[in-house]
PAPA-745784 format. One record per residue (C-alpha): residue in three letters; x, y, z. Coordinates in nm, 4 decimals. Layout:
BEGIN
SITE, ALA, X, Y, Z
...
***
This chain:
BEGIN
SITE, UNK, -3.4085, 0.7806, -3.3111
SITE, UNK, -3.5662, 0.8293, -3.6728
SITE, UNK, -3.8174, 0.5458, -3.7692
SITE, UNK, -3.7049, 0.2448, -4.0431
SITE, UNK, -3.9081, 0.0920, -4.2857
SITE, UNK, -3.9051, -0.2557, -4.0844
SITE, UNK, -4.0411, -0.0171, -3.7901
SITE, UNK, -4.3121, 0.0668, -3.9751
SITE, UNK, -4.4131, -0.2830, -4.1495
SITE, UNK, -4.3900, -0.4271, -3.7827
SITE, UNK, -4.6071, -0.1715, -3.6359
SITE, UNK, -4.8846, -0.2146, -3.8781
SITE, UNK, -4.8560, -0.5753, -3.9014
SITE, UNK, -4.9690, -0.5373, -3.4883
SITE, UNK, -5.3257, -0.3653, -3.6450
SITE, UNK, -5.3385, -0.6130, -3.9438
SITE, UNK, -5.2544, -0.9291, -3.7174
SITE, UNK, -5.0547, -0.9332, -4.0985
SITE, UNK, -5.3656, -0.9688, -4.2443
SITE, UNK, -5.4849, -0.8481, -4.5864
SITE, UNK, -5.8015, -0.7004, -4.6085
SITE, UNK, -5.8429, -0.5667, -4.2526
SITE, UNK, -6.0323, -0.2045, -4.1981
SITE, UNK, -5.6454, -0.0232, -4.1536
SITE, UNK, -5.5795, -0.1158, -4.4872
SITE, UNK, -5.8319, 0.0850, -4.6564
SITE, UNK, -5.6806, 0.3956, -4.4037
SITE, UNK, -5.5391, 0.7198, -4.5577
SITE, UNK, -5.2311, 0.7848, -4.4530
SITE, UNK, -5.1702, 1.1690, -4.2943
SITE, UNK, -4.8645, 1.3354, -4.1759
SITE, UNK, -4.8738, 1.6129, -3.9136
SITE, UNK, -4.7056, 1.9290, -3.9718
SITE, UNK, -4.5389, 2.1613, -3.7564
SITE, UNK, -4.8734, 2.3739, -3.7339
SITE, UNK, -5.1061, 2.1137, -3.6254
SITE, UNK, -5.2755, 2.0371, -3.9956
SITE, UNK, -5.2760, 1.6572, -4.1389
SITE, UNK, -5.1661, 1.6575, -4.4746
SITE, UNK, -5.2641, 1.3428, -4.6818
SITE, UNK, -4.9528, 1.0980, -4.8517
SITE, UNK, -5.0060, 1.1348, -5.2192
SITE, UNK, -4.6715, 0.9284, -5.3151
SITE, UNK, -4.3583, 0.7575, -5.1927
SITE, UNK, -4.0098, 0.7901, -5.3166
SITE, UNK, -3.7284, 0.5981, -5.2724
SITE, UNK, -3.4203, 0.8416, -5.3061
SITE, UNK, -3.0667, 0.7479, -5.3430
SITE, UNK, -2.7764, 0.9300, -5.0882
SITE, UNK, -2.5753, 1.2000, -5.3323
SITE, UNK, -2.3283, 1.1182, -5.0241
SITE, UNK, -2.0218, 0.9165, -5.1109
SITE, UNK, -1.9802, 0.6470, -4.8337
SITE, UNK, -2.2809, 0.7623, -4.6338
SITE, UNK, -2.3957, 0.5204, -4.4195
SITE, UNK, -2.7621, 0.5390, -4.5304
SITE, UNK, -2.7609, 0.5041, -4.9018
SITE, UNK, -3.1627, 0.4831, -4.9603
SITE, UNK, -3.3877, 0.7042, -4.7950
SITE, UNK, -3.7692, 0.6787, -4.8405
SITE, UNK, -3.9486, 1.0214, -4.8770
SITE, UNK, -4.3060, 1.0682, -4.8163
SITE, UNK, -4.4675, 1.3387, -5.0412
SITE, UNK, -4.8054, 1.4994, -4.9345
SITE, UNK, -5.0421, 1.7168, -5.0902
SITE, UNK, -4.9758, 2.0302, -4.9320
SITE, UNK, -5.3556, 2.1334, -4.8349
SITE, UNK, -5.4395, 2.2135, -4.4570
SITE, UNK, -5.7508, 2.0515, -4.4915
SITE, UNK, -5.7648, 1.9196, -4.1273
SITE, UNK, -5.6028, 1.9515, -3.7736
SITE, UNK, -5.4852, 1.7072, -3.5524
SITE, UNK, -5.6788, 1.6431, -3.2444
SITE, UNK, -5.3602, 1.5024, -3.0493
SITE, UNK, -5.1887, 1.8373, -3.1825
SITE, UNK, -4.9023, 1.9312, -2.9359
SITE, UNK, -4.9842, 1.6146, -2.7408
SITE, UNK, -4.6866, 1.4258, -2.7232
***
């Protein structure tokens, strides 16, 4: 099952207690790749479905910076 948008506002609003100003939202956000580095979010897109009559017209596309600058310590963990 691939993750919403809604999943993810509902899952940090459990850390925030949908708070502003609480010590996650300061947090970089990191995505793991496939070799166990974190790469750093740089910018979101939201990107329209070339597909004619796709069910899932928007899709939101995280772009990162590219630079193995650190590993994961839950690497191969779950």
């Amino acid at each position: 099952m691939s993750m919403r948008v809604r999943d993810l506002q509902q899952y940090l609003g459990k850390f925030t207690e949908d708070k502003k100003g609480t010590a996650i939202s300061n947090c970089h956000i990191y995505i793991e790749t496939e070799s166990g580095s974190l790469e750093e979010i740089r910018r979101i897109e939201i990107q329209q479905s070339s597909i004619i009559g796709h069910a899932e017209p928007l899709r939101m596309v995280l772009k990162s910076e590219n630079i193995n600058r650190f590993r994961s310590k839950t690497f191969r963990q779950s």
